[in-house]
Each structure stands twice: as C-alpha cells, then as structure tokens.
C-alpha positions as CSV (number, residue, x, y, z in Angstrom):
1,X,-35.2,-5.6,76.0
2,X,-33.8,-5.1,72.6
3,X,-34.7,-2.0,71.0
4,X,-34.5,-2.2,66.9
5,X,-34.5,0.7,64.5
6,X,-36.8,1.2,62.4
7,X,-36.6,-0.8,58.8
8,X,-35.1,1.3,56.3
9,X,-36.3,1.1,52.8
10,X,-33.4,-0.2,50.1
11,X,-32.0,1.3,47.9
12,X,-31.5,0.1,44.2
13,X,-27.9,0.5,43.3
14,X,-26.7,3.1,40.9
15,X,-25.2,2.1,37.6
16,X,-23.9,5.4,36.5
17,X,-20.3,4.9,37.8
18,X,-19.7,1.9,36.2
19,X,-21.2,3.0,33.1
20,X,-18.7,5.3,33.2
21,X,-16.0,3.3,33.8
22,X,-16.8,1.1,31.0
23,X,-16.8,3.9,28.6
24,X,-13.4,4.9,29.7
25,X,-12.1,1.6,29.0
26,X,-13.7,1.4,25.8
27,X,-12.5,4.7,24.5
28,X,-8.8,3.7,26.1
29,X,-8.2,0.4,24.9
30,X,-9.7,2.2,21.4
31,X,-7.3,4.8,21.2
32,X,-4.3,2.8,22.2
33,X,-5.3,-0.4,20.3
34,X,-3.6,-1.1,16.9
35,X,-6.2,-2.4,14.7
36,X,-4.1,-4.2,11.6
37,X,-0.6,-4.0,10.1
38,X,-0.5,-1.9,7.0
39,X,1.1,-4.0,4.7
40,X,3.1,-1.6,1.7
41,X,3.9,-3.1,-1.4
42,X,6.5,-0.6,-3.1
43,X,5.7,-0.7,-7.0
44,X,6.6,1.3,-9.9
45,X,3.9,2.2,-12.1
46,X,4.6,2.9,-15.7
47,X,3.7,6.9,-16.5
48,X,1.4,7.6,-19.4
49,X,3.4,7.4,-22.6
50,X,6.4,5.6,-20.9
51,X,8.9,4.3,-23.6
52,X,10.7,0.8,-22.8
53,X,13.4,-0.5,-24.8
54,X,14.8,-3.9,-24.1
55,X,14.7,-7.6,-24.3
56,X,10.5,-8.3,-23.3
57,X,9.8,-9.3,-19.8
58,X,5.8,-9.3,-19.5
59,X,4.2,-11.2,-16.7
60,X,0.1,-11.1,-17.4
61,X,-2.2,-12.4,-15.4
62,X,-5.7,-13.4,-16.3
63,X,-8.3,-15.9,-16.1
64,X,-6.7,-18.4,-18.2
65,X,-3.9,-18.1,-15.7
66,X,-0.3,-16.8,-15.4
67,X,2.0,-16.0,-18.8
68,X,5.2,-14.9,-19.2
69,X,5.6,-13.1,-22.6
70,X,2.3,-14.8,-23.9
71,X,3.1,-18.3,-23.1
72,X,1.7,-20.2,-20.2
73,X,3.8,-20.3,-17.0
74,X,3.1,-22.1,-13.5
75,X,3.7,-19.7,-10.5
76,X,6.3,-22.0,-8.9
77,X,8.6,-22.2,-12.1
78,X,7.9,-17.8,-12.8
79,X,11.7,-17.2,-11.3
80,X,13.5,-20.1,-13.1
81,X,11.6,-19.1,-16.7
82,X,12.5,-15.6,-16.2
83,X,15.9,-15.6,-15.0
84,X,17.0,-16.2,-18.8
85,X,15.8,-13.0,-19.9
86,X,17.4,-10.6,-17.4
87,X,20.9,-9.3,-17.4
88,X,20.9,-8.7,-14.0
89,X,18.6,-8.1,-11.2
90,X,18.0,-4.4,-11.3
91,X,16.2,-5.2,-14.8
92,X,12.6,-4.4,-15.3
93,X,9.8,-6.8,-15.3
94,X,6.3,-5.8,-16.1
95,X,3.3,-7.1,-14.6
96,X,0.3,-6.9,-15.9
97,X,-3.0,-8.0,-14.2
98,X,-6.4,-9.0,-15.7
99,X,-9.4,-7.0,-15.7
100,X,-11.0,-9.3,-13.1
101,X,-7.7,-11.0,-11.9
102,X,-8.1,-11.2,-7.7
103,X,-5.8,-8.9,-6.6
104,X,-4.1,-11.4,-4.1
105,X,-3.0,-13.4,-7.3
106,X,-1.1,-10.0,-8.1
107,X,0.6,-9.7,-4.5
108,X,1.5,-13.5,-5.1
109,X,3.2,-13.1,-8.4
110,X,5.0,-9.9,-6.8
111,X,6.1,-11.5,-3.3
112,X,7.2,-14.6,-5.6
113,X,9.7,-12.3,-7.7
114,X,11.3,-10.4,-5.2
115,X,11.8,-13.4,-3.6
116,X,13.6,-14.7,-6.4
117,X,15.2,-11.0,-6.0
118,X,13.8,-9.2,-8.8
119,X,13.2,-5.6,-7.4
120,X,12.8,-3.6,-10.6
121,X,9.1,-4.5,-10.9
122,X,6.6,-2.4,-12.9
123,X,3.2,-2.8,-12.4
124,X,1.4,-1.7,-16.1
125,X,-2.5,-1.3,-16.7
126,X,-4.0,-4.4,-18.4
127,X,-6.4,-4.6,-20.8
C-alpha cells in the first residue's frame, strides 16, 4: 500500500522581504519624484531711500480694492488706464499691496501687467 510522510507543520510566511521591497520603492519613487513646479516671479524691489522721478504710476491694492494713482480701477481695464501714463514699456510701475491684501491678488495684478507687456514693475512696501 501507500506509504505517506509524515504531516509537516506550516510555516507562516515571512514578510520581511516584501517590507523591504516596499521601502525601496518608497524611498525611489521619493527621491526621483518632483513634488511641485516652483513658480518665480522676477520683481524689482525698491531699496531703502530709493529716489523716483517721473510722471506717477502707483498701482495699490487694499481692501477697498484695486487703484491706480488713488482712484478706483477694475482689474480688467488696469492695462488700458495705464497705458496713458507710460512712455514706453520699459517704464516703471509701482505696486503696492495692502497690509492684509491676499497675496494671489498681487500675482494677479502682476501676471495682468506683463501681459499687457509692462516689464519694469516695482514692487514697494505698503502701508
């Protein structure tokens, strides 16, 4: 007749190699992953004690809103009330943000003017 061996007991898997592997993975994909686009936004900043003569271009922004030179301006029409005052594009505009303006309202008002190709933009301290 048939002989059988004898039952063997079982064995519980390990989980060590795969822990492993998983670690690697993780610390690969971590090292080669690119975790966000840094986005630059070249400015000018006005030194201490800076002198400026010439016609005013002051864009300010606070919680009553956008104003150009003190008088109330909607986003959208920023280019067409400006163009007036400048001589050319390599003119200087000043931007001035609010103590608690957002600062995505200031990367607005800047991506809106140098696509109305101002790129002489200064941004000053507000007050």
């Amino acid at each position: 007749m048939f002989h059988f061996a004898p039952a063997r007991r079982s064995r519980k898997p390990s989980l060590t190699p795969m822990i492993d592997v998983v670690f690697l993975l993780l610390v690969f994909f971590m090292l080669a992953a690119r975790f966000g686009q840094d986005v630059l936004v070249p400015l000018n900043t006005a030194g201490a004690g800076a002198e400026y003569t010439g016609p005013p271009r002051l864009v300010s922004l606070s919680e009553q809103g956008l104003s150009l030179n003190g008088r109330a301006v909607a986003l959208a029409e920023l280019a067409a009330q400006l163009t007036p005052l400048m001589q050319g594009p390599q003119d200087t505009v000043f931007v001035q943000p609010g103590g608690s303006s957002p600062l995505q309202e200031l990367v607005d008002v800047l991506d809106t003017l140098r696509a109305a190709g101002f790129g002489n933009l200064v941004v000053v301290e507000g007050q």
